[in-house]
C-alpha angles and dihedrals in degrees: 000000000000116000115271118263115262113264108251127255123268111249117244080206110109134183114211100242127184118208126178121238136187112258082248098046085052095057093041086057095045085049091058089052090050089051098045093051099043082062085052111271097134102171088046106139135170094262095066097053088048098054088047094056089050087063098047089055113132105192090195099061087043087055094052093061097075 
């Protein structure tokens, strides 16, 4: 079997995008940050939670909420 094929790079490349959160869901993320930056993670920002919970997504589970 030949090796696999290396993953793509991520893109630097970025769009502007506006979502809409619940007052709570807002806090909870600005918490994280918080958080993130009190263990020295001084340049943590909402973004990057947000891109790791996308990668986190399990479609099934979201699927099985309704």
């Amino acid at each position: 079997m030949p090796p696999a094929a290396p993953l793509p790079r991520k893109s630097r490349a970025y769009k502007l995008v506006c979502i809409s959160l619940y007052l709570d869901d807002i806090a909870r993320l600005e918490a994280l940050v918080g958080e993130l930056k009190r263990r020295g993670h001084p340049r943590a920002n909402k973004s990057q939670i947000v891109r790791l919970a996308l990668d986190q997504v399990d479609l099934a589970k979201l699927a099985g909420n309704q």
